[in-house]
N, C-alpha and C positions, 0 to 999 in steps of 0.2 A: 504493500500500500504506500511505503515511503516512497520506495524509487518512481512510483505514479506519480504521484506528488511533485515530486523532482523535476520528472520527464514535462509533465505538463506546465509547469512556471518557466522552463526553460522553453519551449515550441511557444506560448503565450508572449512573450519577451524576443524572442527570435522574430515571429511575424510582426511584430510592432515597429521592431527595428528593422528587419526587411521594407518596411513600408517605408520608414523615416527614412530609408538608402536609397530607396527610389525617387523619396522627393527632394532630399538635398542632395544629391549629384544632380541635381537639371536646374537648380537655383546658387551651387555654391561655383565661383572661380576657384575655391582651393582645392583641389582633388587627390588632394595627399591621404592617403588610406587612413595615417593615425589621426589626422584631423573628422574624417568622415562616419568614419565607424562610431564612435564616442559622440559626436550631432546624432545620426542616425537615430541612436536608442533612445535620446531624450525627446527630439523632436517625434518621431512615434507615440511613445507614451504623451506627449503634448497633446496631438492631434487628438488623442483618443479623449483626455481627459474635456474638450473641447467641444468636441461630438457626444459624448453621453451627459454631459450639462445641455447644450441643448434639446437633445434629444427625451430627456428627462421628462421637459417640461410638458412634453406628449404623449411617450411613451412612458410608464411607470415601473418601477420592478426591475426583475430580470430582465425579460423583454426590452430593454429596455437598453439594457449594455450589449446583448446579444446583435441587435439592431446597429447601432454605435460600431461595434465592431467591423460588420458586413459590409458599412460605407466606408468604411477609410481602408479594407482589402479594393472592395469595387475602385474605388478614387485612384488608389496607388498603381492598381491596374491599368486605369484607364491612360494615366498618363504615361506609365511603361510603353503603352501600345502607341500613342499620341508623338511624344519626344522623346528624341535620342539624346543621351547622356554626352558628356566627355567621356574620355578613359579614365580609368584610375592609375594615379601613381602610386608605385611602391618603393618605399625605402630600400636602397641601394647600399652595399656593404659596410661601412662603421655607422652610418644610419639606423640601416635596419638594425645590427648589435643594441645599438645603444636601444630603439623602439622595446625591441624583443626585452631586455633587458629592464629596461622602464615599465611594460606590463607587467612584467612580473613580482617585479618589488611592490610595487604599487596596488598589486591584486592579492597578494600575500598579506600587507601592514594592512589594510582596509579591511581586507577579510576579518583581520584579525580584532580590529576596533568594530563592527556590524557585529560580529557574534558573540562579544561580549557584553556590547551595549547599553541603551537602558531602553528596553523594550519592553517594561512595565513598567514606564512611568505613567505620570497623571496625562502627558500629553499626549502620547502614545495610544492612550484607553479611550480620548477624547477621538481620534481617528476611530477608533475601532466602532464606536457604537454609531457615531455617525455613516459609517460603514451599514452597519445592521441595518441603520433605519430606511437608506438610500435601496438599501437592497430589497429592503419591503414596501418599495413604493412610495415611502415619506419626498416629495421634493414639490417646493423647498424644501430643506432638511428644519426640522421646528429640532425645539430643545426639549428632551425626555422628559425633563426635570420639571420644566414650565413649557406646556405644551402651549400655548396659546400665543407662545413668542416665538420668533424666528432663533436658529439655532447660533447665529454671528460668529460663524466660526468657520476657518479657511475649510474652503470644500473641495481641493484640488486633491491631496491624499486619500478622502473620504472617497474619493471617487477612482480612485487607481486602486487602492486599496480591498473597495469591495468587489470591484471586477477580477483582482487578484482570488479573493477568495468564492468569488463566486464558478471560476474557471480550475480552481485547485483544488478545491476543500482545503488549503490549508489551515496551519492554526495564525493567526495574526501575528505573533509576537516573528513566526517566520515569515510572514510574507514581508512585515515590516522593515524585518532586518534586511531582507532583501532587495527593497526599495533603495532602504536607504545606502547596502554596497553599491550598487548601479550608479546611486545619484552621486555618492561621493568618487565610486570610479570615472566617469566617465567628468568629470568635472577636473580630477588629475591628469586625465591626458589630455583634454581641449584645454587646458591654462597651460598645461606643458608644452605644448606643441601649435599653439596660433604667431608668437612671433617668431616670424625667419629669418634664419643666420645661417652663415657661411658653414660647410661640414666641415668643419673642425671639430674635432671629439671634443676637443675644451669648451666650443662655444654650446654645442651638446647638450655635453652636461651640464653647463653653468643655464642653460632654460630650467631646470627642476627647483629652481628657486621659487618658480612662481608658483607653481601648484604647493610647494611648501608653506610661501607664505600666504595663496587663499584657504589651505583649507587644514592647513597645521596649527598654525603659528595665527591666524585669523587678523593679518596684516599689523601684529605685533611690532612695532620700531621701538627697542630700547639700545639709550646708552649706556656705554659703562666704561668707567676709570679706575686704575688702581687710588685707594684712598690711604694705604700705607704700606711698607715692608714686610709681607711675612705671605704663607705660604696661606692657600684655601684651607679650609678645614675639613680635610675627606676624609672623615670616620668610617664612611660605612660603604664605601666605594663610590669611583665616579659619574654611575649610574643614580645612584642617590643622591649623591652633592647635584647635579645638575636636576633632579627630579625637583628638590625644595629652591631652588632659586626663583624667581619672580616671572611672572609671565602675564599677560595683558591681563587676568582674573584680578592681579594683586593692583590693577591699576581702576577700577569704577567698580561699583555695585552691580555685577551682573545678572540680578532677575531681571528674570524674563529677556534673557538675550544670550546667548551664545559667547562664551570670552575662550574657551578652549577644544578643542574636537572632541571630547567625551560631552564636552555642556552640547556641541553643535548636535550630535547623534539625541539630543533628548529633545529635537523641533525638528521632526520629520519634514512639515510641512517648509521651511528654511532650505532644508537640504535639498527638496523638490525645485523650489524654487532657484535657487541659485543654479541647480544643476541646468532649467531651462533659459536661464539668463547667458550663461557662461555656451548652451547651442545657439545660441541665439549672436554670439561674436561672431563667427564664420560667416556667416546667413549675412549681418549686416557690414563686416567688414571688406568680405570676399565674393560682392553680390554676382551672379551671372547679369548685369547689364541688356542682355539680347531676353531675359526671361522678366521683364522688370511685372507685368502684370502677375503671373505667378508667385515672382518671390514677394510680392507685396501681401498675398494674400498667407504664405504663410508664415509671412512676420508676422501679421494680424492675428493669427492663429496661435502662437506660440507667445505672444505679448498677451492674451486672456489668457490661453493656460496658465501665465505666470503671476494673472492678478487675481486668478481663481485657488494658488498653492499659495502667493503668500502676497498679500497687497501691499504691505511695508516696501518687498522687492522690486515689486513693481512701479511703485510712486515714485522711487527713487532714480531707478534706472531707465523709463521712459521717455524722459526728456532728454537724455545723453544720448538714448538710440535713435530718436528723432533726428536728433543734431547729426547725428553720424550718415542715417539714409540720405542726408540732404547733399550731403557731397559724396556719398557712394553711390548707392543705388539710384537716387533720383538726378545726379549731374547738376544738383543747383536750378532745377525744374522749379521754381516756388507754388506756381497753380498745383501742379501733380504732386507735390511733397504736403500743402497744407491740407488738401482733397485726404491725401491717406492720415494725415495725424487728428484729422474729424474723423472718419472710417473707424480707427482706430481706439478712438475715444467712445466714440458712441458703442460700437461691441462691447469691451469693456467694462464701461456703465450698465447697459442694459439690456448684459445676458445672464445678469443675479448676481448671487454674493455678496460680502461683506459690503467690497466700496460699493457696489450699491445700496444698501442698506444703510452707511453710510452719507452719501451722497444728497439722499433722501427721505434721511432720517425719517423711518416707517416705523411706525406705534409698537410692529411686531417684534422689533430689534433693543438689544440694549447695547449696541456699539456708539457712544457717545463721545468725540471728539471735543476740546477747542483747539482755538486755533491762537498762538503765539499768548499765551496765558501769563498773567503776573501770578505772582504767590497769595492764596486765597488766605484774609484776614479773617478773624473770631477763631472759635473754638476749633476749627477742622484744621487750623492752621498749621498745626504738627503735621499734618499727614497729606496735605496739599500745598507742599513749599515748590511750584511747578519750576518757574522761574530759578530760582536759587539752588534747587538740587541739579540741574541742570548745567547750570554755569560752572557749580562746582565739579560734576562729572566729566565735563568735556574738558579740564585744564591740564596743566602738565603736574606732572607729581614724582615728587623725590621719593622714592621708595626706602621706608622709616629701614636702619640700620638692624641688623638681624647677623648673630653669631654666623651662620652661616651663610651669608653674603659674603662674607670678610672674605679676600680684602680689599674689594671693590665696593663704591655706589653705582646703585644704578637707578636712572632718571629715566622717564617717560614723558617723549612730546606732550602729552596729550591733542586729540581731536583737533584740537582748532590751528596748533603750528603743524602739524601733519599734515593736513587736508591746504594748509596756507603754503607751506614751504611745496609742497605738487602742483600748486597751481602756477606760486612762480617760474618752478622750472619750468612747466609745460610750456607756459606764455613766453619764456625767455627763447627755447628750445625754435618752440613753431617762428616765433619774430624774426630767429637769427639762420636758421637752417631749414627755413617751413619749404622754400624757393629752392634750395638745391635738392632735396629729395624727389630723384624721380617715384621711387614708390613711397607712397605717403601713409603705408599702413600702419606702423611704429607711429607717426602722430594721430591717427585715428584712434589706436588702443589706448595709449597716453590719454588723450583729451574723453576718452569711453571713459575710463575709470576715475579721471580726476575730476571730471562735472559729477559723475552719480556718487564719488564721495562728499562732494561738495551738497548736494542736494540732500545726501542721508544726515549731513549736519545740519543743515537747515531745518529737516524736517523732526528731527530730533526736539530743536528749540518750538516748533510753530506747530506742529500736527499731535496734541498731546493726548491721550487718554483722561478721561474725567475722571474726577476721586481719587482715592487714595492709588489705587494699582496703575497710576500713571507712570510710575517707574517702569511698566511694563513699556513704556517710549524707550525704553533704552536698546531696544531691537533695531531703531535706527541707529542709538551710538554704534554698535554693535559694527552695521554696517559700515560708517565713516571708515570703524578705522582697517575692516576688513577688505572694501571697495579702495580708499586709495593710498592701504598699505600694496596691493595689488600694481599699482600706478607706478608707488615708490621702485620696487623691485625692475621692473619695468623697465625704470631709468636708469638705473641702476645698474642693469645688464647692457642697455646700450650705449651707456657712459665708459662700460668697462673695454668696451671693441673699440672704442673710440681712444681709450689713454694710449698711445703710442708713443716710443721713447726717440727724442731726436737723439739732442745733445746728450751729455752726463745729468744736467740739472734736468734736462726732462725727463729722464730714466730714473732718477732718483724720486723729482715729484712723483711720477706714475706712479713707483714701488710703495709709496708710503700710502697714497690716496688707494690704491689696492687693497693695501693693510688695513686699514682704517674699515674699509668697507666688507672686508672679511669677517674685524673683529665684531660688527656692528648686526653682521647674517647672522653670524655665531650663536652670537646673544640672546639675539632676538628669537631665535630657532629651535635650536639644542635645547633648552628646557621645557618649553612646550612639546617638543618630544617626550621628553624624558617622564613629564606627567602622567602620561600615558600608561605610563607598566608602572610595576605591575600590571596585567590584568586579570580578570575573576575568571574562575574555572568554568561560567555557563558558556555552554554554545546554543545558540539560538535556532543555527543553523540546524542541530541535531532532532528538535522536537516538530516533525513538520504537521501534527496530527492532534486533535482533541478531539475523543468522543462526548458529544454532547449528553447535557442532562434530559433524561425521559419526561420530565417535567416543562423542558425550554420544548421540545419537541414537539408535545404536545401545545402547547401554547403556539408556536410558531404554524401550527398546525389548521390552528380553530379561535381564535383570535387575531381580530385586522390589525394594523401596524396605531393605528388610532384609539385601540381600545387603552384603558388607563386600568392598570395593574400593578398592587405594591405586595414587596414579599416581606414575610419576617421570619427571618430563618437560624435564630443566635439567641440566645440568656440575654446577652450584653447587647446595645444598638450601634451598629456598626455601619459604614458602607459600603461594606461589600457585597452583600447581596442585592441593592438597586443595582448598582454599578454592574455584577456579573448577567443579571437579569437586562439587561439595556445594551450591554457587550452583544450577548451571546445567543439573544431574540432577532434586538432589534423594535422595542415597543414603549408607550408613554408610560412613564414612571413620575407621577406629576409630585413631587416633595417639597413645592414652594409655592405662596399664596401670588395673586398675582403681581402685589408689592412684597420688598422692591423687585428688580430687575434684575434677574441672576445669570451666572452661564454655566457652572459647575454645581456637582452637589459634594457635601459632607454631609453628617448627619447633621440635619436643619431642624428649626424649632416645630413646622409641623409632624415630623416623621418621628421627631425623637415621642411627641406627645400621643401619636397614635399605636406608637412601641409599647408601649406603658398604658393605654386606655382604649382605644380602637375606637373614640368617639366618633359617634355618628356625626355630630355638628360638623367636623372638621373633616371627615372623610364625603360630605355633602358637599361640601367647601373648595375641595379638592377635586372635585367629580370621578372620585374613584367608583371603579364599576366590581372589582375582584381584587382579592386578596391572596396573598399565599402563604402556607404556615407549615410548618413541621411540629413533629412531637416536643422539640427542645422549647420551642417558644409557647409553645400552645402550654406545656407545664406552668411558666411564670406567670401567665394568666391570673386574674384575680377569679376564682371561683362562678361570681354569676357573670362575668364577662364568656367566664369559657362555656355555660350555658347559653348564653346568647349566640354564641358562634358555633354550637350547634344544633340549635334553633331552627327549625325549618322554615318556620315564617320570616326569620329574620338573613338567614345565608342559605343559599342550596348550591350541595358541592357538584362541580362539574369535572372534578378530576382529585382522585387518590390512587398511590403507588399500590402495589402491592403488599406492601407491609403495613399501609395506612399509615405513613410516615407524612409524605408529604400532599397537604391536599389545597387544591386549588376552589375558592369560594367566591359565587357570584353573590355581590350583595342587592338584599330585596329591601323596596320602599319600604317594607314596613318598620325595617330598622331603622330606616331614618324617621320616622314617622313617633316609635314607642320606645326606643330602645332609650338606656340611660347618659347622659353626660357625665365623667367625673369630674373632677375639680382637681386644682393642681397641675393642670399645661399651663403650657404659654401662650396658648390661645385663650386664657382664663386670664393669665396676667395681662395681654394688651390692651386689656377691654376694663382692668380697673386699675391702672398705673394712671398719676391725677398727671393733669396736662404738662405741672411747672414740679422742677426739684431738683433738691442737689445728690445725688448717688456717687457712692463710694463700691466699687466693685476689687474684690479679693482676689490675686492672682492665683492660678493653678501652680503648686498641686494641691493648695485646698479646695480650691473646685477644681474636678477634674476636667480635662480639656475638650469633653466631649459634649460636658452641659455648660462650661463656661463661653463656649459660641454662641451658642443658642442665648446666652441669659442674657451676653455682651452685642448683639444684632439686635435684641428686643429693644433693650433701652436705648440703642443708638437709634433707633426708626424715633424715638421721642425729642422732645425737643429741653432735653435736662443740660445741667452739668454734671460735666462726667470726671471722675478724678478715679485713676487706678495707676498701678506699675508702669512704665516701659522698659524695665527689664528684661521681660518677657511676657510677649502678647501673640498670641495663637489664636490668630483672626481668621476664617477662612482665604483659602492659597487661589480662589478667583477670582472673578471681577463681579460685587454685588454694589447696584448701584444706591449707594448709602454713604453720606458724608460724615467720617468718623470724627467725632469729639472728643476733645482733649483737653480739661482746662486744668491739669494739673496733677500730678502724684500723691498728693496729699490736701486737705482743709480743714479748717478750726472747727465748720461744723457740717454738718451732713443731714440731708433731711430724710436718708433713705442707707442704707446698710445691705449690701449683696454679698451675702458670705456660705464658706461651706458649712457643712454638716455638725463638724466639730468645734468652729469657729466661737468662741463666746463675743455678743454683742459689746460686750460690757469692754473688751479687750483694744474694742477699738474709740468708743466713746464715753462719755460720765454721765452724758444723760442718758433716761431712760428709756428701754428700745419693747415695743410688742412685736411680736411675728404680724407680718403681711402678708406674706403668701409663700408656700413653699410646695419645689416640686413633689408631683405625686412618687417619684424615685426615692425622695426626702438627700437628693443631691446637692440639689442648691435652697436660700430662704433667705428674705429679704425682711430686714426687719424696719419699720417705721421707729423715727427717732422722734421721742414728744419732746 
């Protein structure tokens, strides 16, 4: 069953890419095999992710990918038959070595980072269920959690992804990984191999700097000086000493952004994205001129696949691609250039997704931008500093002294002299030697990467995320210094063909300007490798198969992708069971009221309160239709609750295992109609928390972290002051759209008391405290202070 498995991801992946070879040989002038074959793959999987988003909107389901498919063989045919290609070129003796050589190393370390991965992270699982849902016909893709919202989340994976498992049965975490070696292989050889140099095995090899520094090193520029006399400190070998040195992670806050290639393997959708940016060079640097109406369209084509994986990539890098067709592809055409840069916009915009949603800000969506934000004043002000953590992220930074540094400093441009000192060059380079280059492709790539880092700064400071998860903008720092550390490099290598030695004193400059820039790779390179390794014994590669539960089976079975169904399958209230339910169906799991505006779930204040009570009120609320339970959970039950549930007027089961383990309950009006409310949710405290107050809320672990969310969202939806730790706060890790409050760590006096279990009132104040409400868990209890 495995090697089925196998066979079929590879024939899936093969005709994608047979198509993509058929369409860029008849649109690209470079026809060098290493460059083609690596376009090929991505531009395939583009196309496809293209065609089943339109196709979607008509087609639903399966159907729906199967169709998707049968037009981009038909299309790639059609044109086979239509237009003859160029030939292909093939690397010729120390070329081809060096090629051969470079796949292999390259396909090896990749391998190596894809299967150890993190393909059970939170992001990862956000692909997969959107997956499920796509696959059952959900599209637009709504959000499990809050179904009545749009799902605002990149749908470009979601859609490779489940066509992946819809053609393999595999299990996700494999197809995933597999993705993501593709996206990061084929991204090593088109950054490796788009500038041309003389065959010299030197100048050769000196290209693998690029792909080094896009997708190693993540356009990492540090310096470093000796700061005194004495030897490194290599304890534990040189492997180690270069693993703890500094790398672009030790320079910004990097959630939610990529600072090292293990962070970059945990945003699948990034690695998509970039990978179709980076097919996307050849296509516009090395247009076929005689094909200009064709390659127009599938630039069009591959610029929405890329705003459909990741629209950060996209905003950034589109206006550099524009700029570049205008002098390749279109010859300074301006009617025919601005004709396509509308064309392209308007696809784009509206053929779905985020930036449309976005764009258009639609009720269904909670993707909320501003735009070029000051720092927001009052209480939220801790947590919405937009302006000033910004300012502070993008600067240069002395990296604080560390034993193991010794006996070097090492300093980091930061963003703003990076992206500044490329632009000069660029501008010096083109002004001074724009006119003698007969081939202009080196300042095409140059000015490619140094305007989209330019723009990823820009949009860093001006394109922000609302609320607190605005840090999540740092996806464009991210990019700055990844696009035009790219640039740097760049220069860098055609700076180096260019030192030649006349005299003595120019042999001497050369050598040290050499040096200098050697030591400066070094740096910046070698320990972002070294992070790297260790790596964990999982292979990802090895598990290609999960047999599913007889339970999701049946469900998947006899239940529409629409119906609303929550399980409770644990003692303890967990997320794992929505989450593997929504994974491994594919169906609404509604766990959030329709305020605020969520995109993830943890255990949330409705779900925790229905764990513990299964009130009707709230599961009315909820428009839950079924329920799911096991023996474990059905035991903690309160007695007549677990009568109620098996009450025939109130639930009728539509499905039990064989052991009467696990049973699936449709819930009947009448339970909403008779059944009991208890007391002690949180859906009991919003309803009698008084409008105005001062709350004092207790860090975990005296409340534990599972009801200290829930307690700490409730009172932020109010309009209090709020005073707790920031020592540590374990807020939910998505984007809910609630303006957090902050007016202090401590006060003289409090008009409310949110404390654990064990916690004495008295401990924290000298006046006198009653109980006001306390969870039905007897978790958490809030005491009023007279």
């Amino acid at each position: 069953m495995e090697v089925l498995i196998y066979l079929k991801i590879i024939s899936f992946v093969l005709i994608l890419s047979v198509c993509g070879l058929i369409i860029v040989r008849r649109i690209c002038d470079d026809v060098r095999i290493q460059i083609l074959l690596p376009t090929a793959v991505i531009a395939g999987i583009a196309l496809y992710i293209f065609l089943l988003n339109f196709i979607a909107f008509i087609i639903k389901g399966p159907l729906g990918f199967y169709v998707a498919f049968a037009i981009e063989i038909l299309l790639t045919y059609f044109l086979k038959l239509k237009i003859k290609p160029k030939e292909i070129l093939f690397p010729q003796k120390k070329e081809k070595a060096i090629w051969t050589i470079s796949l292999l190393v390259w396909l090896i370390f990749l391998f190596s980072i894809s299967a150890t991965g993190s393909a059970t992270s939170a992001d990862w699982m956000h692909n997969s269920y959107f997956a499920s849902l796509l696959l059952r016909g959900d599209f637009p893709i709504h959000n499990p959690f809050q179904p009545d919202r749009l799902s605002s989340y990149h749908i470009g994976v979601p859609i490779i992804l489940g066509a992946l498992r819809l053609f393999t049965n595999g299990v996700d975490t494999f197809l995933g990984s597999t993705l993501a070696l593709i996206s990061l292989f084929t991204m090593s050889q088109i950054f490796q191999w788009f500038l041309k140099v003389k065959n010299s095995t030197f100048n050769l090899i000196l290209l693998v700097f690029i792909p080094l520094t896009a997708i190693v090193s993540l356009g990492n520029i540090m310096i470093v000086w000796p700061d005194q006399f004495s030897f490194p400190q290599i304890n534990n070998g040189i492997i180690s000493w270069f693993h703890n040195l500094p790398t672009l992670a030790s320079t910004y806050n990097a959630y939610g952004a990529p600072a090292t290639l293990d962070s970059l393997t945990l945003f699948l959708h990034r690695m998509l994205a970039l990978s179709i940016f980076a097919a996307l060079i050849p296509i516009i640097v090395f247009p076929n001129k005689l094909r200009i109406f064709l390659s127009s369209f599938i630039v069009v084509v591959l610029l929405a696949a890329l705003a459909l994986a990741d629209e950060s990539v996209f905003v950034v890098t589109a206006p550099a691609i524009f700029l570049i067709l205008f002098f390749t592809l279109f010859k300074k055409n301006i009617r025919i250039w601005i004709l396509f840069c509308l064309i392209t916009l308007g696809v784009t915009i509206f053929q779905g997704g985020l930036l449309n949603e976005v764009i258009f800000k639609s009720d269904a969506t909670i993707a909320k931008t501003l735009i070029f934000p000051n720092d927001t004043k009052g209480a939220s002000a801790q947590f919405e500093k937009y302006r000033s953590y910004r300012l502070k992220a993008q600067s240069s930074k002395m990296i604080p002294d560390k034993p193991e540094y010794s006996p070097f400093r090492w300093f980091h441009f930061g963003a703003i002299w990076q992206v500044s000192a490329l632009l000069v060059i660029c501008f010096t380079s083109t002004l001074i030697f724009g006119k003698k280059f007969a081939d202009k492709t080196p300042l095409h790539l140059m000015w490619l990467f140094c305007l989209s880092g330019i723009a990823s700064l820009i949009a860093f400071h001006g394109i922000v995320p609302e609320g607190w998860t605005h840090i999540n903008g740092n996806r464009f720092l991210s990019l700055s210094y990844q696009l035009s550390g790219i640039g740097i490099i760049i220069l860098i290598i055609l700076g180096w063909r260019s030192l030649k030695g006349g005299n003595s004193l120019s042999r001497y400059l050369s050598i040290i300007i050499k040096f200098l820039i050697v030591w400066v790779v070094i740096s910046s390179t070698l320990p972002a490798i070294a992070v790297l390794f260790p790596r964990g014994k999982q292979n990802w590669f090895k598990e290609v198969i999960n047999s599913p539960k007889p339970e999701y089976v049946w469900i998947k079975d006899n239940l529409k992708v629409d119906t609303r169904i929550l399980p409770f399958m644990e003692t303890f209230p967990t997320a794992g069971p929505i989450l593997g339910m929504v994974t491994h169906v594919g169906i609404f799991t509604p766990v959030w009221y329709d305020k605020p505006e969520v995109q993830g779930f943890d255990v949330s204040p409705p779900y925790l309160d229905l764990f513990f009570t299964q009130n009707p009120e709230i599961l009315e609320t909820l428009k839950v239709e079924y329920i799911m339970t096991n023996k474990l959970y059905r035991a903690i039950l309160p007695t007549k609750r677990l009568d109620d549930l098996l009450n025939i007027k109130y639930f009728k089961t539509v499905y039990s295992d064989k052991e009467g383990d696990v049973i699936i309950s449709k819930i009947l009006p009448e339970y909403f109609l008779k059944a009991e409310n208890y007391k002690g949710t949180f859906y009991e405290l919003s309803k009698i928390l008084p409008l105005k107050g001062t709350f004092f809320i207790e860090q975990p672990p005296e409340i534990l972290e599972t009801f200290w969310r829930p307690s700490f969202l409730t009172l932020q939806m109010k309009d209090y002051k709020m005073y707790y730790s920031l020592e540590f706060i374990p807020i939910y890790n998505f984007i809910i759209n609630v303006h957090l409050k902050f007016n202090g760590e401590s006060n003289d006096e409090y008009d409310y008391l949110v404390l654990g279990p064990k916690t004495d009132p008295q401990s924290k104040v000298q006046n006198k405290t009653e109980l006001f409400w306390s969870q039905i868990g007897g978790y958490v209890n809030i005491w009023k202070v007279n």
